[in-house]
TORMAR-190235 format. One record per residue: residue number from 0; residue in one letter; x, y, z of N, C-alpha, C, CB in turn. Coordinates in steps of 0.2 Angstrom, whole numbers, plus 5000, padded with zeros to 4 digits. Glycine has a CB too. Layout:
residues N
(site NUM "A" (X Y Z) (X Y Z) (X Y Z) (X Y Z))
...
END
This chain:
residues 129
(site 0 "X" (5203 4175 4476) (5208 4171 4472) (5209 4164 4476) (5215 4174 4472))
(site 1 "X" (5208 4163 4483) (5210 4157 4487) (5202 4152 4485) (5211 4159 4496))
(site 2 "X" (5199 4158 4483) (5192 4153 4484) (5192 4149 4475) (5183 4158 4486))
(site 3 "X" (5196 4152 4472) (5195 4150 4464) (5201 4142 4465) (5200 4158 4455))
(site 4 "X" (5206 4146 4469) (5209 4139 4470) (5207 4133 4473) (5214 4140 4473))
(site 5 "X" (5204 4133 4479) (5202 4128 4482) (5196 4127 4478) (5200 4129 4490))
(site 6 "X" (5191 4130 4473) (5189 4125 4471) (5189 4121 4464) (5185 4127 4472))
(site 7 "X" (5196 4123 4461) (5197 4120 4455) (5202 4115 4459) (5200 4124 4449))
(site 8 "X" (5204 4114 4465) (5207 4109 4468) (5203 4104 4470) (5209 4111 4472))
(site 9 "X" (5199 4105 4473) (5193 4100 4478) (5186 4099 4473) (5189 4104 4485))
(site 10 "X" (5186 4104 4469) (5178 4102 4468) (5178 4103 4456) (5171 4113 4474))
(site 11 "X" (5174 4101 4454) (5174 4102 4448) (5170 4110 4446) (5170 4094 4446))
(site 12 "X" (5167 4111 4450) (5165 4119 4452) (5170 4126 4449) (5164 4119 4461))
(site 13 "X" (5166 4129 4446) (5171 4135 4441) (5168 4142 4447) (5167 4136 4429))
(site 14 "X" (5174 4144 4447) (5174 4151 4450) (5173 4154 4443) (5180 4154 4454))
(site 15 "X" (5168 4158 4445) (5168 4164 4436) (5166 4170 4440) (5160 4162 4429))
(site 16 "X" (5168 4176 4437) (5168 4183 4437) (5160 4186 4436) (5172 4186 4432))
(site 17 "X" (5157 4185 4442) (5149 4187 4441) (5146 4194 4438) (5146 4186 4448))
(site 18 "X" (5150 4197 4437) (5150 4203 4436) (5151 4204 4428) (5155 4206 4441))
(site 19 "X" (5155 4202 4428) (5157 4202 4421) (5152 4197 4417) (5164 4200 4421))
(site 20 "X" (5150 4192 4420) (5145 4187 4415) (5138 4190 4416) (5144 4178 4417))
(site 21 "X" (5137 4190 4420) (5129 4195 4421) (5128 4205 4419) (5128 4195 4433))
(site 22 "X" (5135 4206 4415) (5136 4215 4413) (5132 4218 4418) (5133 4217 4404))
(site 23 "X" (5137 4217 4424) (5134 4222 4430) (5139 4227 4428) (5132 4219 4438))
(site 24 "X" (5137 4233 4425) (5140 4240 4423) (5134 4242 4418) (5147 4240 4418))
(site 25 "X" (5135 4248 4418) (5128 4254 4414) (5123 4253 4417) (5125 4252 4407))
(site 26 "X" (5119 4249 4413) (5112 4251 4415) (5106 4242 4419) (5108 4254 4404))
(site 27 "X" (5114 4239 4419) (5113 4232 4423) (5115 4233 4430) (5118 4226 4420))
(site 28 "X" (5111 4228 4434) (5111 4227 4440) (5110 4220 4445) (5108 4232 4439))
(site 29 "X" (5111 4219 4449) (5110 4218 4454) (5107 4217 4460) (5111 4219 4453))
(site 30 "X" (5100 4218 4463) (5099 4223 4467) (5093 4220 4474) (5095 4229 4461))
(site 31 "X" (5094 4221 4480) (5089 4219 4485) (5083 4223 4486) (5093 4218 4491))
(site 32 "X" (5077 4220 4484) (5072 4224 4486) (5066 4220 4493) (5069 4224 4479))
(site 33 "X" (5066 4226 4495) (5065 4224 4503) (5057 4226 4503) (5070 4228 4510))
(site 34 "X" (5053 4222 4505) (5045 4223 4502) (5040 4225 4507) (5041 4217 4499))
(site 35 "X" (5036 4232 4507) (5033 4234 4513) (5026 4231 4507) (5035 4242 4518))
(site 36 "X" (5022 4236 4515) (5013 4232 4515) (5012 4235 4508) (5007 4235 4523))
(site 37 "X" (5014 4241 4507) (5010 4244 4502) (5012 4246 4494) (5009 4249 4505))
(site 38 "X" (5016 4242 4493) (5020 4239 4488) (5015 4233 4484) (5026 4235 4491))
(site 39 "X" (5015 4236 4477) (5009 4232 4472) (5013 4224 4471) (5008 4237 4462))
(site 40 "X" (5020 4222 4473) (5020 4215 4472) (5015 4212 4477) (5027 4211 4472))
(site 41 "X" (5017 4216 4483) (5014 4211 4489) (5007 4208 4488) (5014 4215 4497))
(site 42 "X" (5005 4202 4491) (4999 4199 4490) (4998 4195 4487) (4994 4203 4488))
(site 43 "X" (5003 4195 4479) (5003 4191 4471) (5009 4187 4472) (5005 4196 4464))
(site 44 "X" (5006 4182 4470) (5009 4172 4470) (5015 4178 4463) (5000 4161 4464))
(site 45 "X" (5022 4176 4463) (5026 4177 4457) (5024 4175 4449) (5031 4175 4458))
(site 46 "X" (5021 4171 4452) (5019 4172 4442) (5012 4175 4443) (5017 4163 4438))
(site 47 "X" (5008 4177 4446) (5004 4185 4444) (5008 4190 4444) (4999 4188 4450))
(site 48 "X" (5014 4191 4447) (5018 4197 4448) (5021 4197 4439) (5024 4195 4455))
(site 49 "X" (5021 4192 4437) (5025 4192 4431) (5031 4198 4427) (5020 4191 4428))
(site 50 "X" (5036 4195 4433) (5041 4201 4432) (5046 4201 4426) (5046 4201 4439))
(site 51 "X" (5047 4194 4426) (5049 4192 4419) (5047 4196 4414) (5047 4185 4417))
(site 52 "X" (5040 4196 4413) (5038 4200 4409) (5041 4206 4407) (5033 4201 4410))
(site 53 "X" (5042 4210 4411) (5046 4217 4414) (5055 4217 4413) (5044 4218 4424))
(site 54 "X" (5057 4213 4411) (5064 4211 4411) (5068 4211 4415) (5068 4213 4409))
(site 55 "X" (5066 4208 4421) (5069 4205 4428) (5066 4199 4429) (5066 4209 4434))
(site 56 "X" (5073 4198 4432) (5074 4190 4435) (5074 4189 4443) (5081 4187 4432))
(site 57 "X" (5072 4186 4444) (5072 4185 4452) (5076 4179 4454) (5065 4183 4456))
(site 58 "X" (5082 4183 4456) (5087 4177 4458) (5084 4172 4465) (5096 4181 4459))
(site 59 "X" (5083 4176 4470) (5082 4173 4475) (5075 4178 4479) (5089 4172 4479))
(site 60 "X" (5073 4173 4485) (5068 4176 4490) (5070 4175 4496) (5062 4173 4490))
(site 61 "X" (5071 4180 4501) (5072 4179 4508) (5067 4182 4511) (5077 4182 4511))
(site 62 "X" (5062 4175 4516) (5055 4178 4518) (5059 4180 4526) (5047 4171 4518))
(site 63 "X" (5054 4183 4530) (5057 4185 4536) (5057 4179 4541) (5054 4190 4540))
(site 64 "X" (5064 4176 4544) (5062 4171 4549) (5065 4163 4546) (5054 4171 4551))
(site 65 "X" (5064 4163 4539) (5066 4158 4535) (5070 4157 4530) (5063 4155 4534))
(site 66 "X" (5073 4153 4528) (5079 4153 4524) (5076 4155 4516) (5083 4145 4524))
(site 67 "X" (5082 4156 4514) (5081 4157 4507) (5081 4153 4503) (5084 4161 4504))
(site 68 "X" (5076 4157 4497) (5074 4152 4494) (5076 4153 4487) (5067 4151 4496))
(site 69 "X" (5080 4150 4483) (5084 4152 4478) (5078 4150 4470) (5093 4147 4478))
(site 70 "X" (5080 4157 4468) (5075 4154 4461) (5068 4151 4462) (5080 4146 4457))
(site 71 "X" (5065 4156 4465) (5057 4153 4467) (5055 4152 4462) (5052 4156 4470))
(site 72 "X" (5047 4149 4461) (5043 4145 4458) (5038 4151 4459) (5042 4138 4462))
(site 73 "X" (5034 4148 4453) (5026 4154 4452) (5022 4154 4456) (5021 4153 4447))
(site 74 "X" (5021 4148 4460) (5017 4148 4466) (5019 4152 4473) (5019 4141 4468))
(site 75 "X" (5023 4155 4472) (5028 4158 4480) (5020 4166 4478) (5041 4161 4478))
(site 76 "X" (5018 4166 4484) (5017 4171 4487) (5020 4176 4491) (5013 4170 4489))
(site 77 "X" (5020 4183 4490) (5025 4188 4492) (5020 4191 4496) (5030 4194 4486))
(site 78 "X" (5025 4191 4500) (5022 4195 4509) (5027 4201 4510) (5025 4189 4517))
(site 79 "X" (5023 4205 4513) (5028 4212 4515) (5033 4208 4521) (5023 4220 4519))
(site 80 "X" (5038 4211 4521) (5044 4210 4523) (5050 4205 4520) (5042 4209 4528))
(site 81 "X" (5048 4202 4514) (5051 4199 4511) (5055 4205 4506) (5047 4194 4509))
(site 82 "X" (5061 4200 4504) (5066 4203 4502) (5068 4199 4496) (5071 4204 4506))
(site 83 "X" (5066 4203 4489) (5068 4198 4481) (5074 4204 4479) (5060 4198 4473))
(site 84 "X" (5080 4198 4479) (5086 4197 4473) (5085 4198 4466) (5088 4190 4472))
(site 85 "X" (5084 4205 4464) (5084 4205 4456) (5090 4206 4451) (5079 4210 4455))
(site 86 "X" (5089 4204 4446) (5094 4205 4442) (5089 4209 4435) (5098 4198 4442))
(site 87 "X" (5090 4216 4432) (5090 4217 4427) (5092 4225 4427) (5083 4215 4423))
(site 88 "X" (5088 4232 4423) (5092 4236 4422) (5087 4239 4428) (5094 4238 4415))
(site 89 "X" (5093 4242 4431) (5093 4248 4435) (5085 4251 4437) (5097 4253 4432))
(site 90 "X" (5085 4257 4432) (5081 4261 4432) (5072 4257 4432) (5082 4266 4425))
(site 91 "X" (5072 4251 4430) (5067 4246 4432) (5067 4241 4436) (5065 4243 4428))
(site 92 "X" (5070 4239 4441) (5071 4241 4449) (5070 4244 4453) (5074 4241 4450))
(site 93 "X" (5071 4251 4451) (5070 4257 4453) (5061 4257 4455) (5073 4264 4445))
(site 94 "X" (5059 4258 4448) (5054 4261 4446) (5047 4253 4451) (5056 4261 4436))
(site 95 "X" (5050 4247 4450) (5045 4243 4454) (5046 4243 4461) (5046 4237 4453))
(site 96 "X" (5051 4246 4465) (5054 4249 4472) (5049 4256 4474) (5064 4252 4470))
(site 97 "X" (5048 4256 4468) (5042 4263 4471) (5036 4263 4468) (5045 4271 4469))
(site 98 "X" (5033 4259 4463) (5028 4254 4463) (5022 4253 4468) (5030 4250 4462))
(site 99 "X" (5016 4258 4470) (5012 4255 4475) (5006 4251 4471) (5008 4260 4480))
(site 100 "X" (5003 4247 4478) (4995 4241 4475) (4992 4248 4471) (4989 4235 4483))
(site 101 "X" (4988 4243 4468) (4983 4248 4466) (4983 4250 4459) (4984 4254 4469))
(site 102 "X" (4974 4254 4455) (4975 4257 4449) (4982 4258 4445) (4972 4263 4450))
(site 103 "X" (4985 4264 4448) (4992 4266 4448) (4998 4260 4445) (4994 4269 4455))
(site 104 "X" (4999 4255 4450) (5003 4251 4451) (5003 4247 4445) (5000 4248 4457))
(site 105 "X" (4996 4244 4443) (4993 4239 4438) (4995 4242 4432) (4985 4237 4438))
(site 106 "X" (4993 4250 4430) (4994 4252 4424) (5004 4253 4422) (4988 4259 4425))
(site 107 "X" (5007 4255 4426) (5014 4256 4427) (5016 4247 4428) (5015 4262 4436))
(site 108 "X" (5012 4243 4427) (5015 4236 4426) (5015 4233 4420) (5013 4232 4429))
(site 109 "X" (5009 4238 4419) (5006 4237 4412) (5012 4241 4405) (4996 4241 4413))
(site 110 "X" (5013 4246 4406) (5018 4250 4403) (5023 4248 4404) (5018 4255 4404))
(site 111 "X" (5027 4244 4411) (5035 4242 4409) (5035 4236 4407) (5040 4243 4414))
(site 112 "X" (5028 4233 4405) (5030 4227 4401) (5029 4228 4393) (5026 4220 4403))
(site 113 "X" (5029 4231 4392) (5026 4236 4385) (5033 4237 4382) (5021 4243 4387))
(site 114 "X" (5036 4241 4389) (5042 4241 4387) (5048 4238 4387) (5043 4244 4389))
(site 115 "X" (5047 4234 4392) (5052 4226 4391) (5051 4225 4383) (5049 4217 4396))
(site 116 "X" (5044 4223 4379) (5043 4220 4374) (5048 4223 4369) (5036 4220 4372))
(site 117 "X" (5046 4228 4370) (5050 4234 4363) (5057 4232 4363) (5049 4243 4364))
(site 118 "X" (5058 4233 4370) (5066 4233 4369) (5068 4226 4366) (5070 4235 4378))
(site 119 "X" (5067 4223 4370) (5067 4216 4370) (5069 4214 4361) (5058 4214 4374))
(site 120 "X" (5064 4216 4359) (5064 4215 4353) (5067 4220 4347) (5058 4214 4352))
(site 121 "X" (5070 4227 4348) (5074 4231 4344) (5083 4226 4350) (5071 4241 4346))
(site 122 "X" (5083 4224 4355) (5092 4221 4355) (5089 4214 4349) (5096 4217 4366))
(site 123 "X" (5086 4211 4348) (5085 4205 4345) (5086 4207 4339) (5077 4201 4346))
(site 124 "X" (5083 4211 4334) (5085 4213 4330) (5093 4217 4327) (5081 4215 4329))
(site 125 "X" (5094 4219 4334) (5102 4220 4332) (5108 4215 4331) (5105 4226 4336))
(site 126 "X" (5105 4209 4338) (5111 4203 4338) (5109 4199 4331) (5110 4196 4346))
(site 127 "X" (5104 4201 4328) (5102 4197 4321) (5106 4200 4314) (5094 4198 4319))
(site 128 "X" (5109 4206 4314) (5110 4210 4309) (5119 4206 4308) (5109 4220 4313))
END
């Protein structure tokens, strides 16, 4: 509450209810994913990783040792021990959290962007209805 005040006092800056604007409830989330060696992102610049695809967003990157780095760029290469800020639903967080490199990995990236698509496109036709 002190922080909504001080900044509609000092600053032109809006305190907003993140939780509520981002529908972190159900099947939304939130979530810190901490990256070992044998994890199918490591190795891939983010845009190979192409999570977007998948319906996640990467809010931020904390590499080990250096500051974070908000809203990377496709160029950023992920290293194990790095830690990505995601935001989308749960169970696909889940599911890239336990994701290894490999045959496996690729094909299971290959399917939850299949599945992003679909969904993706059955909520589009209901906000159209």
């Amino acid at each position: 509450r002190w922080i909504s005040a001080a900044l509609g006092r000092f600053t032109d800056l809006q305190s907003l209810d993140f939780a509520e604007l981002l529908h972190l409830r159900g099947e939304y989330g939130v979530s810190e994913l901490r990256l070992e060696e044998e994890d199918w992102l490591v190795g891939k610049t983010l845009g190979e990783a192409a999570i977007d695809n998948e319906g996640l967003l990467l809010l931020g990157l904390q590499c080990p040792g250096t500051n974070f780095i908000g809203a990377p760029g496709p160029d950023i290469e992920i290293h194990s021990g790095d830690t990505l800020i995601l935001y989308g639903r749960v169970g696909r967080i889940r599911e890239l959290d336990a994701r290894r490199t490999g045959g496996e990995g690729d094909a299971s990236h290959l399917e939850a962007r299949q599945e992003h698509a679909a969904t993706h496109d059955q909520e589009r036709a209901r906000a159209q209805r």
